[in-house]
mmCIF file of the N, C-alpha and C atoms, coordinates in Angstrom:
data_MODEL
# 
_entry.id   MODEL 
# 
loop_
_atom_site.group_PDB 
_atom_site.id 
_atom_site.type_symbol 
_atom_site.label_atom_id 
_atom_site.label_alt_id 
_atom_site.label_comp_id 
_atom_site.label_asym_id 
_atom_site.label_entity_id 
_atom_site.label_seq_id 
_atom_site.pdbx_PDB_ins_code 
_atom_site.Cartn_x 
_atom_site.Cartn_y 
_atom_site.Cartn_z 
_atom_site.occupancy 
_atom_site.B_iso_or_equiv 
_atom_site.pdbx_formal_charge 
_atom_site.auth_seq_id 
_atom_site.auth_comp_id 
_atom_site.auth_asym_id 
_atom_site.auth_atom_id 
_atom_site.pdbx_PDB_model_num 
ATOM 1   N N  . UNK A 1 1  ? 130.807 61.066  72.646 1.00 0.00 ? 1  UNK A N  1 
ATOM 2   C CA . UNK A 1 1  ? 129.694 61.826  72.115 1.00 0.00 ? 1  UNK A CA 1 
ATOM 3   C C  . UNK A 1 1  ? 129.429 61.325  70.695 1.00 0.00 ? 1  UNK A C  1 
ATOM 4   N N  . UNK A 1 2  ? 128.332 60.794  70.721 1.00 0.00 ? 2  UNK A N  1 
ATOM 5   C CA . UNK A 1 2  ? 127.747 60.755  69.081 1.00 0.00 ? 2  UNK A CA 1 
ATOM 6   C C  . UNK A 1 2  ? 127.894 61.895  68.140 1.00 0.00 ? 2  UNK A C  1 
ATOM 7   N N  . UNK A 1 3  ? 128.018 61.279  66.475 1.00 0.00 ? 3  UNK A N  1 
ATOM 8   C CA . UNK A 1 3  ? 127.506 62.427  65.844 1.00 0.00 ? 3  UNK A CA 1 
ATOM 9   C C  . UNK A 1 3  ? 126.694 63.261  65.819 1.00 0.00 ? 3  UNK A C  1 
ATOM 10  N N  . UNK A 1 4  ? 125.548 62.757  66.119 1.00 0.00 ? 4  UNK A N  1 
ATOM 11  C CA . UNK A 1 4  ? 124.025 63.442  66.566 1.00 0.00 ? 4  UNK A CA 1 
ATOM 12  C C  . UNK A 1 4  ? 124.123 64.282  67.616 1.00 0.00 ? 4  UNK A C  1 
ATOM 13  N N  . UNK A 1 5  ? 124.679 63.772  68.859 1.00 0.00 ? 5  UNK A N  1 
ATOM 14  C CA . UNK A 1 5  ? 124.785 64.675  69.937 1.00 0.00 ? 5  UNK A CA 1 
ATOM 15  C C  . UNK A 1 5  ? 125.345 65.708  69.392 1.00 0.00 ? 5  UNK A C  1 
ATOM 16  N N  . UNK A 1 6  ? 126.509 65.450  69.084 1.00 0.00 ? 6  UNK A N  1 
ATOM 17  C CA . UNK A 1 6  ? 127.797 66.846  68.275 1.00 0.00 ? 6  UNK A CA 1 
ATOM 18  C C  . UNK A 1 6  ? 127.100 67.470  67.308 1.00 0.00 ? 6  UNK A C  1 
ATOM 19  N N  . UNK A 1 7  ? 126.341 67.060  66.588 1.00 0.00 ? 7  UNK A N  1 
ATOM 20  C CA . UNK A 1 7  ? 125.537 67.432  65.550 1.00 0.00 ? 7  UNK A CA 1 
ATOM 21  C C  . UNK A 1 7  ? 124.548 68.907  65.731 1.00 0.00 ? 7  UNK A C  1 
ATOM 22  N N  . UNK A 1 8  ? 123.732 68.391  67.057 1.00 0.00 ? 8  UNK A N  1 
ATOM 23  C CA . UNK A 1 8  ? 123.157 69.176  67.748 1.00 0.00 ? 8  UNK A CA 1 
ATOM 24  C C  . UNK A 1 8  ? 123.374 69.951  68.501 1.00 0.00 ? 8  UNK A C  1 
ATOM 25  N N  . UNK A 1 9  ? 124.852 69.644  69.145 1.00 0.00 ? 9  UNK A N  1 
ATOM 26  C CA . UNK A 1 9  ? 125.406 70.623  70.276 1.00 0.00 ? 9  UNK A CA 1 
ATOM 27  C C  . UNK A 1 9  ? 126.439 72.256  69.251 1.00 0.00 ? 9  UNK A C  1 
ATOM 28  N N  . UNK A 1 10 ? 126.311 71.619  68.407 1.00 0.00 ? 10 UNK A N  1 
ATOM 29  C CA . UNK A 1 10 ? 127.048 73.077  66.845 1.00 0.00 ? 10 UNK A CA 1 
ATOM 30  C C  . UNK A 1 10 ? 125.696 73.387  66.870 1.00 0.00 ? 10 UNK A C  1 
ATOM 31  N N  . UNK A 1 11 ? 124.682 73.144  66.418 1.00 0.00 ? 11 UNK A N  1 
ATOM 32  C CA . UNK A 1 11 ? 123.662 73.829  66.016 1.00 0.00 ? 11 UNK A CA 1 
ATOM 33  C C  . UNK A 1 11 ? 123.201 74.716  67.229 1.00 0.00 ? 11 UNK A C  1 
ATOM 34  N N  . UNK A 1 12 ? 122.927 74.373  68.338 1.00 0.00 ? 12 UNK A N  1 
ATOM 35  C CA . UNK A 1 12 ? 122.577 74.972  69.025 1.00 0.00 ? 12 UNK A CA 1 
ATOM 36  C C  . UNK A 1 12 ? 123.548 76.195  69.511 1.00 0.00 ? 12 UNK A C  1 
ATOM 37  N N  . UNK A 1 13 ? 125.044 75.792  69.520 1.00 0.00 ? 13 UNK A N  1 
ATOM 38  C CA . UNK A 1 13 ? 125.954 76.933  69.789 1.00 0.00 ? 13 UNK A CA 1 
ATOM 39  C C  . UNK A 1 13 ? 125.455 77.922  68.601 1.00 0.00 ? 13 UNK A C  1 
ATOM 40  N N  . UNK A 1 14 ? 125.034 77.493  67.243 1.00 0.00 ? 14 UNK A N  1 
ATOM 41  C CA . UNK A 1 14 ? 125.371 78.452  66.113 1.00 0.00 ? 14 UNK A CA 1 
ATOM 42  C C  . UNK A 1 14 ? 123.950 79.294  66.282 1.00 0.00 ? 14 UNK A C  1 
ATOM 43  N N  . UNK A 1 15 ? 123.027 78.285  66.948 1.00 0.00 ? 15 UNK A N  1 
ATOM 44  C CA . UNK A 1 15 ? 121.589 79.373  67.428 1.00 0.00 ? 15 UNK A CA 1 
ATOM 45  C C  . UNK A 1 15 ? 121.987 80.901  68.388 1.00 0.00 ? 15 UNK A C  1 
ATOM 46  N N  . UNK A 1 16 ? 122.503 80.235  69.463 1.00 0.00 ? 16 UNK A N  1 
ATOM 47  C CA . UNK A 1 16 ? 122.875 81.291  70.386 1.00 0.00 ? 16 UNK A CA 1 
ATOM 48  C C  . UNK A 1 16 ? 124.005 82.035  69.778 1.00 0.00 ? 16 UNK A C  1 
ATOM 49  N N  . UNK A 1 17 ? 125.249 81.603  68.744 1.00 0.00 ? 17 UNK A N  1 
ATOM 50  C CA . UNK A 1 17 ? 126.082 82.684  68.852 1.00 0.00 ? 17 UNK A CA 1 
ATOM 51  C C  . UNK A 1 17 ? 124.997 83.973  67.692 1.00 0.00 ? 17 UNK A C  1 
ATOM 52  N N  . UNK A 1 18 ? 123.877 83.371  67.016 1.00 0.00 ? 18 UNK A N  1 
ATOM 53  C CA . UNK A 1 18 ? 123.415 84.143  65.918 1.00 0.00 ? 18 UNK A CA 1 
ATOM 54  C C  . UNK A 1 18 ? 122.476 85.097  66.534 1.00 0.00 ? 18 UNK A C  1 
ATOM 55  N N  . UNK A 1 19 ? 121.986 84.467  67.900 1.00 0.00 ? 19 UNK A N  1 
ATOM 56  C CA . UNK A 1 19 ? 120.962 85.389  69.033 1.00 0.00 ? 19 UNK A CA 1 
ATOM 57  C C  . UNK A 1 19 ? 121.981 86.898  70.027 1.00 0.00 ? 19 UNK A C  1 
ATOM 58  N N  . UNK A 1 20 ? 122.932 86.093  69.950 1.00 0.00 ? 20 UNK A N  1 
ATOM 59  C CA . UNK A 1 20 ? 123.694 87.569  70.207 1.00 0.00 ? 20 UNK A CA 1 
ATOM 60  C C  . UNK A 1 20 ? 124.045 88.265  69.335 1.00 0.00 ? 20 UNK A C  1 
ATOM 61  N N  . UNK A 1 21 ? 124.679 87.613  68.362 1.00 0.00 ? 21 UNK A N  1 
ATOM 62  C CA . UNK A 1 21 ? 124.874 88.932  67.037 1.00 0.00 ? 21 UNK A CA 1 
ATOM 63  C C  . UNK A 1 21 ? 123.333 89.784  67.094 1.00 0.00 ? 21 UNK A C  1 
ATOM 64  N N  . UNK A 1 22 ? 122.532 89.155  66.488 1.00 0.00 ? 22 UNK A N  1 
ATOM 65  C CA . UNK A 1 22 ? 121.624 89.740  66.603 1.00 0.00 ? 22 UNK A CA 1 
ATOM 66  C C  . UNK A 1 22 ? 120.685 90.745  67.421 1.00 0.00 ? 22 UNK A C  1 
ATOM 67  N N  . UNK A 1 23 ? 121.185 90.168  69.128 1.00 0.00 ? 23 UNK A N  1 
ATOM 68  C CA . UNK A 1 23 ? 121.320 91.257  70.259 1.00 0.00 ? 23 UNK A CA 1 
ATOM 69  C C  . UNK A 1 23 ? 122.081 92.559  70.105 1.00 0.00 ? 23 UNK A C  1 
ATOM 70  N N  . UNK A 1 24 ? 123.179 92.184  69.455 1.00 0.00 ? 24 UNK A N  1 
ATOM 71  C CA . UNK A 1 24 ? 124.460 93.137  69.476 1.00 0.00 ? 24 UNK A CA 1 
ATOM 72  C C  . UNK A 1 24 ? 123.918 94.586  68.083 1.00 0.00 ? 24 UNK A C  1 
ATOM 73  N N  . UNK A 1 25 ? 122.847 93.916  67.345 1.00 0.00 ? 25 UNK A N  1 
ATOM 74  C CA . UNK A 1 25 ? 123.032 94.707  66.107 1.00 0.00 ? 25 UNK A CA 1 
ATOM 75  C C  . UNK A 1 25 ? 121.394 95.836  66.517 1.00 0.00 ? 25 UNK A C  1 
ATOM 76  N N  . UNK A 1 26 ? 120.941 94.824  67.544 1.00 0.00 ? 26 UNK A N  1 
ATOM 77  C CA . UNK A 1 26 ? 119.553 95.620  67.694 1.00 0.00 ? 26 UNK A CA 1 
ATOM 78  C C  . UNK A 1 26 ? 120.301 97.394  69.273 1.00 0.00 ? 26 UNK A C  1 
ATOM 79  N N  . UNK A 1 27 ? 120.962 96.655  70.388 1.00 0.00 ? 27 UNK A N  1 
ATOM 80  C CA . UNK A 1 27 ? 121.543 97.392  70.883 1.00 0.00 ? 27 UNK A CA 1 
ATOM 81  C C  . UNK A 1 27 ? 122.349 98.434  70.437 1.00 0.00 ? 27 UNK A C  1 
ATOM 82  N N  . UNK A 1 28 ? 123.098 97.653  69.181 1.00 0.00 ? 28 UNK A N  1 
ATOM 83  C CA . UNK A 1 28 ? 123.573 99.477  68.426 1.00 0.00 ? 28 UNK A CA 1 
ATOM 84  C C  . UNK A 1 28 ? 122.615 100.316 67.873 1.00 0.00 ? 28 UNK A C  1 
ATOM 85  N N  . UNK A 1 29 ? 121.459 99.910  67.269 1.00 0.00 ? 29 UNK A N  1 
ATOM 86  C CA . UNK A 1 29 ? 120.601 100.327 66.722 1.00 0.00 ? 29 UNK A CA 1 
ATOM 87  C C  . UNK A 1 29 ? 120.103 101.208 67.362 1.00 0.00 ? 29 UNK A C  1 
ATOM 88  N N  . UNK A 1 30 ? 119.975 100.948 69.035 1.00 0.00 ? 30 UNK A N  1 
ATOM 89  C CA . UNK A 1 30 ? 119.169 101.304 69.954 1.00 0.00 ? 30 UNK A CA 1 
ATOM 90  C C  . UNK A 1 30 ? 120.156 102.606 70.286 1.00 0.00 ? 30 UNK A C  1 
ATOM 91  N N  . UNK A 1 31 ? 121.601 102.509 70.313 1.00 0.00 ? 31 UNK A N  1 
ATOM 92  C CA . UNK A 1 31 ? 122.414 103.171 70.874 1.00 0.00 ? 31 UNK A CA 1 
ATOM 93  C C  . UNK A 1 31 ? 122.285 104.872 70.136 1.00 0.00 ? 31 UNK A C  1 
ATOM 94  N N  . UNK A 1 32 ? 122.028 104.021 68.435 1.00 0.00 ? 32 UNK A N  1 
ATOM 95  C CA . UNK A 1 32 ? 122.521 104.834 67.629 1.00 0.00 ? 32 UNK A CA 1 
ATOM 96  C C  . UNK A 1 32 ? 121.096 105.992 67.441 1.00 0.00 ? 32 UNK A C  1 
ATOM 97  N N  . UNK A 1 33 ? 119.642 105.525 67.954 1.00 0.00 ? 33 UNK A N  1 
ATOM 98  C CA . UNK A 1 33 ? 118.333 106.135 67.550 1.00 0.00 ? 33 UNK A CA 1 
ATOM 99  C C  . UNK A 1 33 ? 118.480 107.309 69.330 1.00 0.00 ? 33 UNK A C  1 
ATOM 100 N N  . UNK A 1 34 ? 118.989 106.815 70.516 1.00 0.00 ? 34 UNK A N  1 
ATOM 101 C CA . UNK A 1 34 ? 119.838 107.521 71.181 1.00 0.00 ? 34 UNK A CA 1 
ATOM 102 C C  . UNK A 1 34 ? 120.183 108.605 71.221 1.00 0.00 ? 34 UNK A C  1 
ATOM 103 N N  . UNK A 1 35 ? 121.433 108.509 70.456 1.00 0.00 ? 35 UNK A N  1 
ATOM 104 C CA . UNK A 1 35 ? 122.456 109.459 69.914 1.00 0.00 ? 35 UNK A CA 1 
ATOM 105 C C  . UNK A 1 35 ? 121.539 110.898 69.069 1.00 0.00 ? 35 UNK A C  1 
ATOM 106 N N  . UNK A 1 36 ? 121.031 110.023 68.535 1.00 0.00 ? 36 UNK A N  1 
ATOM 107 C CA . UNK A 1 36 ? 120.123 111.318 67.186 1.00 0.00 ? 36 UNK A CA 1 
ATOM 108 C C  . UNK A 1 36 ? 118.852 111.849 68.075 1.00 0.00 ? 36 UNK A C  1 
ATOM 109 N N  . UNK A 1 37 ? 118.560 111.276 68.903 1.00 0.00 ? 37 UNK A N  1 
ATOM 110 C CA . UNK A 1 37 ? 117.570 111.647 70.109 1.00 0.00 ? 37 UNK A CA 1 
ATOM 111 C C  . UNK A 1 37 ? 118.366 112.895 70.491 1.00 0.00 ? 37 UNK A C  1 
ATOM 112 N N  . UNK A 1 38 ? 118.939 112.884 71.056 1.00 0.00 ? 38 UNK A N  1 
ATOM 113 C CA . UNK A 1 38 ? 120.444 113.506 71.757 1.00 0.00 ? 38 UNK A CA 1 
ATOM 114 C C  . UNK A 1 38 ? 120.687 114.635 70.963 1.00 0.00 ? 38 UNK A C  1 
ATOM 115 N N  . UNK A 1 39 ? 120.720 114.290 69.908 1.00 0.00 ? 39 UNK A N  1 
ATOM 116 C CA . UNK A 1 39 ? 121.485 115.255 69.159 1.00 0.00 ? 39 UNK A CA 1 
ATOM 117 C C  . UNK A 1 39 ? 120.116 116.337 68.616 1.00 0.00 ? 39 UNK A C  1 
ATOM 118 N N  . UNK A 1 40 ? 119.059 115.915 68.668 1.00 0.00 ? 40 UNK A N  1 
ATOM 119 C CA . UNK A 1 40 ? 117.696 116.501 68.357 1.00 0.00 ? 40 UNK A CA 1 
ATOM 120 C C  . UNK A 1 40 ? 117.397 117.576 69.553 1.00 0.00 ? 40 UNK A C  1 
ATOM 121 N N  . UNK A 1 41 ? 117.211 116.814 70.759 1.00 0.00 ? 41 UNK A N  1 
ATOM 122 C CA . UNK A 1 41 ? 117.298 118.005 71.774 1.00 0.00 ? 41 UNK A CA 1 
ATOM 123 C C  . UNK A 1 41 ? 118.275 118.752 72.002 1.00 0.00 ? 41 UNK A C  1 
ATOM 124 N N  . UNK A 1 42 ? 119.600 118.576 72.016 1.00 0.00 ? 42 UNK A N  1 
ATOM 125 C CA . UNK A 1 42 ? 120.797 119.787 71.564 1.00 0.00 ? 42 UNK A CA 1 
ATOM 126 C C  . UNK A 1 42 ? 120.179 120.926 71.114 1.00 0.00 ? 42 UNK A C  1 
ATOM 127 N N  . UNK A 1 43 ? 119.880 120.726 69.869 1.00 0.00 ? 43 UNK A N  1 
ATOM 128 C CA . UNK A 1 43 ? 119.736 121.833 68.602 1.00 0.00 ? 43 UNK A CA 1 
ATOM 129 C C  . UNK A 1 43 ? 118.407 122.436 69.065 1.00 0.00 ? 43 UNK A C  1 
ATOM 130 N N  . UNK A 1 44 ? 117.676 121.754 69.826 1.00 0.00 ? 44 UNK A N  1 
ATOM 131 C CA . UNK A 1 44 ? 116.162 122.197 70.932 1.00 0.00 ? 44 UNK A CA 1 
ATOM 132 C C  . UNK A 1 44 ? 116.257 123.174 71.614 1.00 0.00 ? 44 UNK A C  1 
ATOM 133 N N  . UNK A 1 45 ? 117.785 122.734 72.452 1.00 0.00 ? 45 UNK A N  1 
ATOM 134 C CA . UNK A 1 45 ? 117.526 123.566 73.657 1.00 0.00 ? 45 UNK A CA 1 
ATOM 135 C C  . UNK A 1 45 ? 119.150 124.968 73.044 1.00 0.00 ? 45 UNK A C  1 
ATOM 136 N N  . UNK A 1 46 ? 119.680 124.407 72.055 1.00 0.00 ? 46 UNK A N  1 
ATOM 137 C CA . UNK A 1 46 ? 119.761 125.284 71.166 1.00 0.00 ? 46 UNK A CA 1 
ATOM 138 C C  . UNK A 1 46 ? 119.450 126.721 70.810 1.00 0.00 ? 46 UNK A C  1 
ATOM 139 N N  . UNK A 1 47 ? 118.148 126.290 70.135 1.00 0.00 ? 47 UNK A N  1 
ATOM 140 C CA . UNK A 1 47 ? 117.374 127.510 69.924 1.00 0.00 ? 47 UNK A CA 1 
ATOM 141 C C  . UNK A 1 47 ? 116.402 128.199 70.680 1.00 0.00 ? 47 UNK A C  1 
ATOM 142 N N  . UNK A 1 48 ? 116.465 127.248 71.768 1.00 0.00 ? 48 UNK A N  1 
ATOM 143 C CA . UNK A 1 48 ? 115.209 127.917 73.320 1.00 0.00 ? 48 UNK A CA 1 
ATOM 144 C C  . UNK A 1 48 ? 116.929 129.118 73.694 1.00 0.00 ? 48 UNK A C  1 
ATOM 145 N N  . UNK A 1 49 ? 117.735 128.783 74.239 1.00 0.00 ? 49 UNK A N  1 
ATOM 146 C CA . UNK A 1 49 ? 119.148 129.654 73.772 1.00 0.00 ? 49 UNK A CA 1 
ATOM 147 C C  . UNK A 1 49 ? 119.092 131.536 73.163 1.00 0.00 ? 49 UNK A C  1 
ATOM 148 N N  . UNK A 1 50 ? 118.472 130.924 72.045 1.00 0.00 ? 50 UNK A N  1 
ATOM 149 C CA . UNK A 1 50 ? 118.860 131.568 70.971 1.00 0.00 ? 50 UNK A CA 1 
ATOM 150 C C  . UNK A 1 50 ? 117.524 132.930 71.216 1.00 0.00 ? 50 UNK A C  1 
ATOM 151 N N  . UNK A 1 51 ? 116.081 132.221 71.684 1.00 0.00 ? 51 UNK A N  1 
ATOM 152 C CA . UNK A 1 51 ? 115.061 132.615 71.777 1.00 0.00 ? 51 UNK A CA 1 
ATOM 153 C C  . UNK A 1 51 ? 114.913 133.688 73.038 1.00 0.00 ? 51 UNK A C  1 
ATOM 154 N N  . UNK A 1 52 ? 115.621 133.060 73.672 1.00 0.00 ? 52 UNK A N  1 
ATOM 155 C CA . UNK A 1 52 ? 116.169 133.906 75.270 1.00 0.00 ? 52 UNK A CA 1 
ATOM 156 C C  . UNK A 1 52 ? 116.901 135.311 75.135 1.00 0.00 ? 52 UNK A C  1 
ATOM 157 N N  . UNK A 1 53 ? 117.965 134.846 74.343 1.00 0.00 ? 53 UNK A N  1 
ATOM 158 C CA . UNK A 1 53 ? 118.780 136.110 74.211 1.00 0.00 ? 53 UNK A CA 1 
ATOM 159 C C  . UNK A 1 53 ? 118.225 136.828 73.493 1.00 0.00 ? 53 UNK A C  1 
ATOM 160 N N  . UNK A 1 54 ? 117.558 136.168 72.322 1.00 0.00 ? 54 UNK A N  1 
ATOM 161 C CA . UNK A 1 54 ? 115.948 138.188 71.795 1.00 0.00 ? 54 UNK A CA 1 
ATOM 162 C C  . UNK A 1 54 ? 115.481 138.245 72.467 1.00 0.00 ? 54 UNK A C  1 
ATOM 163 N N  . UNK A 1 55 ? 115.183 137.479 73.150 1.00 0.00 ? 55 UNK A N  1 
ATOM 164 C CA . UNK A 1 55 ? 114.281 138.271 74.088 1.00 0.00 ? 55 UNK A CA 1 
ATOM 165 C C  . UNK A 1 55 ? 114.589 139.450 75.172 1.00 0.00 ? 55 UNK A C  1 
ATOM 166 N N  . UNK A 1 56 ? 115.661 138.796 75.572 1.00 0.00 ? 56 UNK A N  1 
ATOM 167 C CA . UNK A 1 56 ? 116.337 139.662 76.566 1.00 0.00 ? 56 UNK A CA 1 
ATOM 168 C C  . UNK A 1 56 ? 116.923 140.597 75.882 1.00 0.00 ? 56 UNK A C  1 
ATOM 169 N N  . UNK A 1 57 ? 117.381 140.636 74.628 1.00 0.00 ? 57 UNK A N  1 
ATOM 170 C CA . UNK A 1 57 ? 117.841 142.093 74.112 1.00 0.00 ? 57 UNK A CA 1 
ATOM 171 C C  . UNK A 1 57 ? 116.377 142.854 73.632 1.00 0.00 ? 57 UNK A C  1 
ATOM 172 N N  . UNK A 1 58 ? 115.643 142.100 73.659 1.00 0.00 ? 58 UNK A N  1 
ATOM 173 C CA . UNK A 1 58 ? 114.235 143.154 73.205 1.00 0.00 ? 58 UNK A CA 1 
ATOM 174 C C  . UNK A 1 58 ? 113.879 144.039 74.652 1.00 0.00 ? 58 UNK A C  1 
ATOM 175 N N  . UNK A 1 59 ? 113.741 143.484 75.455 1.00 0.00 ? 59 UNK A N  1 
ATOM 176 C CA . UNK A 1 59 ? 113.326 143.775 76.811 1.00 0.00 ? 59 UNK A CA 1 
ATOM 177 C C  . UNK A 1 59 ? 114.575 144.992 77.422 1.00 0.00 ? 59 UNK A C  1 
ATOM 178 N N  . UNK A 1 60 ? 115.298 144.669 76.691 1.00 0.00 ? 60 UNK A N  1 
ATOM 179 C CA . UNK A 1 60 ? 116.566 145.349 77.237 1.00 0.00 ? 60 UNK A CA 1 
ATOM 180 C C  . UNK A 1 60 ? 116.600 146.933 76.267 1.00 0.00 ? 60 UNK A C  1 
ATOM 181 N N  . UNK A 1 61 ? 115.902 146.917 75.284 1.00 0.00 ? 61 UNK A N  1 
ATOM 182 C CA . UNK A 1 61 ? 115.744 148.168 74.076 1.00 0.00 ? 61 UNK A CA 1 
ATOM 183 C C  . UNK A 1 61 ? 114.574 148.559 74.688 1.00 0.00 ? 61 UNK A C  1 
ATOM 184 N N  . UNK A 1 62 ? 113.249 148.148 75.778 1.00 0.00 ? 62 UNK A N  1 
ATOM 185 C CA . UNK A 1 62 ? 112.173 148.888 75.951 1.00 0.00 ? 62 UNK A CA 1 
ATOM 186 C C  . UNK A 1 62 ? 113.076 149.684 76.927 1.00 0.00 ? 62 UNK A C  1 
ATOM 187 N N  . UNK A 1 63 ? 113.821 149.217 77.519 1.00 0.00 ? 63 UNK A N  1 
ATOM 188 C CA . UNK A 1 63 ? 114.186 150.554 78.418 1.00 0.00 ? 63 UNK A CA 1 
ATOM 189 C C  . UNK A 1 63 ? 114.421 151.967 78.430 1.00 0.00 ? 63 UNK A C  1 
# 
């Protein structure tokens, strides 16, 4: 193998290993906007929860 060949065959490994890092940092990203998704409807269905039980104790005092 030539220098050139070798030359080119690093560069191109150092393309692809920098296309997965870069895969790797957008997928956490993705993991992590997810998570806070997640954690947003929790505290949603949370207070739909919270909204239920006045209610049902209101409904429960017309009696």
């Amino acid at each position: 193998m030539t220098d050139d060949e070798l030359r080119k065959m690093v560069e191109s490994n150092a393309r692809t290993a920098q296309a997965m890092l870069d895969s790797m940092a957008e997928a956490r990203l993705e993991r992590q906007e997810f998570r806070d998704g997640m954690v947003k409807v929790q505290k949603a269905i949370d207070r739909l929860v919270l909204v239920e039980e006045r209610i049902t104790r209101m409904l429960a005092s017309l009696d």
